[in-house]
The first five atom37 places (N, CA, C, CB, O) and aatype in JSON, in Angstrom:
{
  "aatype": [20, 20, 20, 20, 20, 20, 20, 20, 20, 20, 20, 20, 20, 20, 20, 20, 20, 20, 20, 20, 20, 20, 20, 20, 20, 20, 20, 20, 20, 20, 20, 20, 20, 20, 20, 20, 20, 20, 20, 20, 20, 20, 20, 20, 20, 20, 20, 20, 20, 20, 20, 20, 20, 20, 20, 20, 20, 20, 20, 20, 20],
  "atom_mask": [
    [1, 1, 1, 1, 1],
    [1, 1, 1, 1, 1],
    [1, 1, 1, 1, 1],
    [1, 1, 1, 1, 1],
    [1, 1, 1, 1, 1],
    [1, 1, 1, 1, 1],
    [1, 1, 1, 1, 1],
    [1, 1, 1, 1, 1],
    [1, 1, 1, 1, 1],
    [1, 1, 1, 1, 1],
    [1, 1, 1, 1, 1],
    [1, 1, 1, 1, 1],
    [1, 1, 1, 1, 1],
    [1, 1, 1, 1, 1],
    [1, 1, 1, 1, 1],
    [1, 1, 1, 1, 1],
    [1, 1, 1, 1, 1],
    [1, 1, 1, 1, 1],
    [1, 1, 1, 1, 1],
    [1, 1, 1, 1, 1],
    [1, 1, 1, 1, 1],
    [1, 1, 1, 1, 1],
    [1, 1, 1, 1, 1],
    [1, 1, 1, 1, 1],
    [1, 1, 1, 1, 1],
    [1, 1, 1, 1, 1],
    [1, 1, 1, 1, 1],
    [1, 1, 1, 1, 1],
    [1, 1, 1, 1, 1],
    [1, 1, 1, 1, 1],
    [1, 1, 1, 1, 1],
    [1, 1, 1, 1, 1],
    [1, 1, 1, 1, 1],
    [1, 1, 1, 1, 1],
    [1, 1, 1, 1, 1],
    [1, 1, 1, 1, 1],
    [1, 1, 1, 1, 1],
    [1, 1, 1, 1, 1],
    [1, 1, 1, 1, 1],
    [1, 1, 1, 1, 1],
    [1, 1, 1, 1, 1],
    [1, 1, 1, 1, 1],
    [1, 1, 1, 1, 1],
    [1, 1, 1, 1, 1],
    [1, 1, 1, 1, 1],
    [1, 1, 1, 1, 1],
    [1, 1, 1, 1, 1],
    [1, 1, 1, 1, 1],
    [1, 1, 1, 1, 1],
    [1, 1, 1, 1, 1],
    [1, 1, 1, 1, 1],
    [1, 1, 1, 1, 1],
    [1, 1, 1, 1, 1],
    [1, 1, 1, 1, 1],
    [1, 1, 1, 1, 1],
    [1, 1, 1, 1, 1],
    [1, 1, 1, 1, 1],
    [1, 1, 1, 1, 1],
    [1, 1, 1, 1, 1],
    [1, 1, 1, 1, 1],
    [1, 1, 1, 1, 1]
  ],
  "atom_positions": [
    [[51.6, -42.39, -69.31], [52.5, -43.51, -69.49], [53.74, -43.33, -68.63], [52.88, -43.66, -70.96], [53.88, -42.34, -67.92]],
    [[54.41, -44.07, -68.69], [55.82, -44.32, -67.97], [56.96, -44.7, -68.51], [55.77, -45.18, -67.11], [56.81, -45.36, -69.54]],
    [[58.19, -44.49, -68.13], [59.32, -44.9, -69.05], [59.34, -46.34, -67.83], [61.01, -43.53, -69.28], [59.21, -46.29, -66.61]],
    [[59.58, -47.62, -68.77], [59.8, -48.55, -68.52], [61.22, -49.01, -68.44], [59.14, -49.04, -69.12], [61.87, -48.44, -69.31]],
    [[62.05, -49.96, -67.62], [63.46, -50.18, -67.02], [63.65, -52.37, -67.03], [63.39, -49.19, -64.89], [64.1, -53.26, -66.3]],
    [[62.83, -52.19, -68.64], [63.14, -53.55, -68.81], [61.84, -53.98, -69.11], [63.83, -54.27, -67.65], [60.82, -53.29, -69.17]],
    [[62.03, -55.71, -69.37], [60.85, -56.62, -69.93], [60.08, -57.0, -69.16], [61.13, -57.7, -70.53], [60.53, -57.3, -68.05]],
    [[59.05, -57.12, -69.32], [58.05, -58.02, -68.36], [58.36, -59.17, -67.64], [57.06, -58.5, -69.04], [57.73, -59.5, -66.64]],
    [[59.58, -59.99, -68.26], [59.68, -61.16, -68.0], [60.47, -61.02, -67.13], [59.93, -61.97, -68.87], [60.07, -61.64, -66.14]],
    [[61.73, -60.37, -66.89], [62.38, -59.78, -66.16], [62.16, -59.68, -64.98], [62.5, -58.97, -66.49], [62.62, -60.41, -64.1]],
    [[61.13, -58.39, -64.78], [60.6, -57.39, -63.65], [59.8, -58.91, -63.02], [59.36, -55.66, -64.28], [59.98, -59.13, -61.82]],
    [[59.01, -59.84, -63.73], [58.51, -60.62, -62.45], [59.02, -61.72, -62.34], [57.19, -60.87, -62.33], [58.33, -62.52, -61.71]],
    [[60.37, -62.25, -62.88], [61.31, -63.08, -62.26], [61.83, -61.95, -60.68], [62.72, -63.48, -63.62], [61.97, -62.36, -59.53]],
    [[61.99, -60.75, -61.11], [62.49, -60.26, -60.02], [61.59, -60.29, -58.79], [62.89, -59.05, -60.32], [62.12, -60.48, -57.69]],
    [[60.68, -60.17, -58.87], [59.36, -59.97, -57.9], [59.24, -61.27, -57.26], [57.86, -59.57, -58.7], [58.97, -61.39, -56.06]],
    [[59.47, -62.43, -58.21], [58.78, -63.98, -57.78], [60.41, -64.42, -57.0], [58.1, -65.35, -59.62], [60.54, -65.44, -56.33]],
    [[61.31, -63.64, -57.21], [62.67, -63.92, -56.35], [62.43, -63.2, -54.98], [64.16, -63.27, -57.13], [62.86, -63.61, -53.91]],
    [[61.78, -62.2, -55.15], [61.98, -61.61, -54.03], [60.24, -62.65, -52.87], [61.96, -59.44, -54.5], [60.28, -63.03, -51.7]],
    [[59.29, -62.75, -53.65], [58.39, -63.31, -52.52], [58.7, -64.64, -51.85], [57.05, -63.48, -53.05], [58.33, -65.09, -50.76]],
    [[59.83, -65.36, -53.18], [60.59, -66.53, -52.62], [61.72, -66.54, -51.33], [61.29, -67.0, -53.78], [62.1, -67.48, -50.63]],
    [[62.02, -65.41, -51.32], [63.19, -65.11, -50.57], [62.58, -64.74, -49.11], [64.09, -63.88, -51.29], [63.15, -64.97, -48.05]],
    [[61.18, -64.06, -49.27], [60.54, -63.78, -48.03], [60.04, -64.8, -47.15], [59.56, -63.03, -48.26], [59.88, -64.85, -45.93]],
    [[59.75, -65.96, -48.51], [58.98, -67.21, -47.85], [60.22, -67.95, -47.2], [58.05, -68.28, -49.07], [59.99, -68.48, -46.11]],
    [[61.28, -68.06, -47.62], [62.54, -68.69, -47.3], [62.68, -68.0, -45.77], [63.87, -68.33, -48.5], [62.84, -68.62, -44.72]],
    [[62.61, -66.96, -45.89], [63.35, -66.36, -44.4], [62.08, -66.66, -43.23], [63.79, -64.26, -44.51], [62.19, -67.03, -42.06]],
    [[61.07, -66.4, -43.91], [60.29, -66.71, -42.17], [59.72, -67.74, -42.36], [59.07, -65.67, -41.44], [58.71, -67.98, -41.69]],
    [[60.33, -68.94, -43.59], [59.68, -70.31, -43.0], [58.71, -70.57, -43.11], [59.65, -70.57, -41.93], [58.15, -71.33, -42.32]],
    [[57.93, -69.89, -44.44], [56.88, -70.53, -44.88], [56.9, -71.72, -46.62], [55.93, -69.18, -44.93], [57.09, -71.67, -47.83]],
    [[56.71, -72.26, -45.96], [56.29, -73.52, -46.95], [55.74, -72.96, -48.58], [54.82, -74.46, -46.1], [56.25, -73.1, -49.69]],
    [[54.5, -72.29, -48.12], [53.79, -72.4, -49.1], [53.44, -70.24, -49.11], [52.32, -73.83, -48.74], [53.84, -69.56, -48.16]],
    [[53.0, -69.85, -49.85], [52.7, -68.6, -50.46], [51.66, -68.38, -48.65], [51.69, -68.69, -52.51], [51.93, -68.31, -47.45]],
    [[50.69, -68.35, -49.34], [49.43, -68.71, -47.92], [49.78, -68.64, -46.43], [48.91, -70.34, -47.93], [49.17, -68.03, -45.55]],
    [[50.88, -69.38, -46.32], [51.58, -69.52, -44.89], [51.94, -68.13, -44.61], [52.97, -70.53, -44.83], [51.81, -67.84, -43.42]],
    [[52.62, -66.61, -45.82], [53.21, -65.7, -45.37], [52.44, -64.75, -44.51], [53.75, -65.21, -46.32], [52.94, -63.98, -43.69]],
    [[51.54, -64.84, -44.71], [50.71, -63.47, -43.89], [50.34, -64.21, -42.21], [48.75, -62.92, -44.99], [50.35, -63.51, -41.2]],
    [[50.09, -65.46, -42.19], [50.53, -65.89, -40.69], [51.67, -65.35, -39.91], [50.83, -67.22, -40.68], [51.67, -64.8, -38.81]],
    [[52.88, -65.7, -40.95], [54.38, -65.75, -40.21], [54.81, -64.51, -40.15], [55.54, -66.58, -40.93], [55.75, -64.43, -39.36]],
    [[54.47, -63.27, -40.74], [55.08, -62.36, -40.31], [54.09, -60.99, -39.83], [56.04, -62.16, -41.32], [52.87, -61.14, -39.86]],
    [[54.5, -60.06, -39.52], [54.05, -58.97, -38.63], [54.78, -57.58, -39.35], [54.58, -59.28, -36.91], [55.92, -57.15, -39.2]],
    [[53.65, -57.04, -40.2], [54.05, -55.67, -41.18], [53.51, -54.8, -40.13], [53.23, -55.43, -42.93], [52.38, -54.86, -39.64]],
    [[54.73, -53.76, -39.77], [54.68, -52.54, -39.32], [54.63, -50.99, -39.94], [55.52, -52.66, -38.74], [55.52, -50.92, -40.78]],
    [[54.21, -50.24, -39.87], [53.94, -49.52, -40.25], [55.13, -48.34, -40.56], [53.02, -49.43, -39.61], [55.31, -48.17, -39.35]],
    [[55.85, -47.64, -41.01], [56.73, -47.21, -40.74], [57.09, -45.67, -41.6], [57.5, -48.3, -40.81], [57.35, -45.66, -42.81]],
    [[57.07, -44.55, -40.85], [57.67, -42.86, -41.35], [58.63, -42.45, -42.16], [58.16, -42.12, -40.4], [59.65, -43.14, -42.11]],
    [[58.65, -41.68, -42.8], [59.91, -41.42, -43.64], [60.91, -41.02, -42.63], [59.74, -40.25, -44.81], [62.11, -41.11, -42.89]],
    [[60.41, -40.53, -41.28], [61.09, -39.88, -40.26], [62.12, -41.56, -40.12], [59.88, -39.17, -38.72], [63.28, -41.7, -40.5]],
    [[61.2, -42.66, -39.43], [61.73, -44.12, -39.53], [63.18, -43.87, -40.33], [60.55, -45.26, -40.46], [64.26, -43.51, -39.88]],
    [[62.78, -44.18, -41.69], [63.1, -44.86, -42.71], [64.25, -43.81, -42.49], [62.13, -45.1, -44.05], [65.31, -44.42, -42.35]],
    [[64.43, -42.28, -42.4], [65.34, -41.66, -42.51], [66.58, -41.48, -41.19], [64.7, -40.61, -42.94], [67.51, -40.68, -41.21]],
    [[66.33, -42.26, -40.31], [66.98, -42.87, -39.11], [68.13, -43.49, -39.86], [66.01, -43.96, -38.19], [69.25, -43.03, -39.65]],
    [[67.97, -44.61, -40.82], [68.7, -45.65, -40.96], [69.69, -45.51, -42.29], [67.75, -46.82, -40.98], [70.51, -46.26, -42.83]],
    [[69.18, -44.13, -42.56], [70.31, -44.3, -43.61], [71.77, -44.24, -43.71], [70.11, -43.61, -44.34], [72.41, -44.72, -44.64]],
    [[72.39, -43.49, -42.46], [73.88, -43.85, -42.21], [73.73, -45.49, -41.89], [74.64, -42.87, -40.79], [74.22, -45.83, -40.82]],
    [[73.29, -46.23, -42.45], [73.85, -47.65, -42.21], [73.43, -48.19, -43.51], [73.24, -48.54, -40.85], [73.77, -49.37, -43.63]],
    [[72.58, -47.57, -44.85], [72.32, -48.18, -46.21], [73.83, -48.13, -46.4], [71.24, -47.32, -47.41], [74.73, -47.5, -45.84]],
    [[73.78, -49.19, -47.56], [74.88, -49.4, -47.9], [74.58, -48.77, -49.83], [75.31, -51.16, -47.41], [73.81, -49.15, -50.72]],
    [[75.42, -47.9, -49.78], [75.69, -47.49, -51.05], [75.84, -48.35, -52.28], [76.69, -46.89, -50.93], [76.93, -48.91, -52.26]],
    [[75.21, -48.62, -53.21], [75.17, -49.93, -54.02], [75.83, -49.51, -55.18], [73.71, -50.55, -54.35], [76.07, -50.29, -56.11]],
    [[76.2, -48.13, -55.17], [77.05, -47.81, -56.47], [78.61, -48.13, -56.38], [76.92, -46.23, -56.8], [79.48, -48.26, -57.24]],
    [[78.6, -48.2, -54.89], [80.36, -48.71, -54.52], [80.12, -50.3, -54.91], [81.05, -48.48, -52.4], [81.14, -50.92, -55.21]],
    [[79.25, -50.81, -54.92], [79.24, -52.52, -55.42], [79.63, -52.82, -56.83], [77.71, -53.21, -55.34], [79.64, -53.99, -57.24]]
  ]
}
């Protein structure tokens, strides 16, 4: 099992905000349209660990 960080209802308002927000930015209409419009790259922790002098600390928010 797992320790859980909230309700069900919650966690996929959050999820259905975030696929809305994806469809918003590259301009797809409809759900269907997203895998046309964009281009998933593949990416290293080496990557990912490039960019962290530029995350922005969310505990200062």
């Amino acid at each position: 099992l797992f320790n859980s960080r909230g309700d069900v209802n919650s966690t996929a308002l959050d999820i259905l905000g975030g696929i809305r927000s994806a469809c918003t930015y590259t301009g797809s209409a409809k759900l269907k349209e997203l895998p046309k419009r964009t281009t998933f790259i593949r990416v290293t922790q080496q990557t990912n660990d490039m960019y962290v002098p530029f995350e922005v600390d969310t505990k200062l928010l």
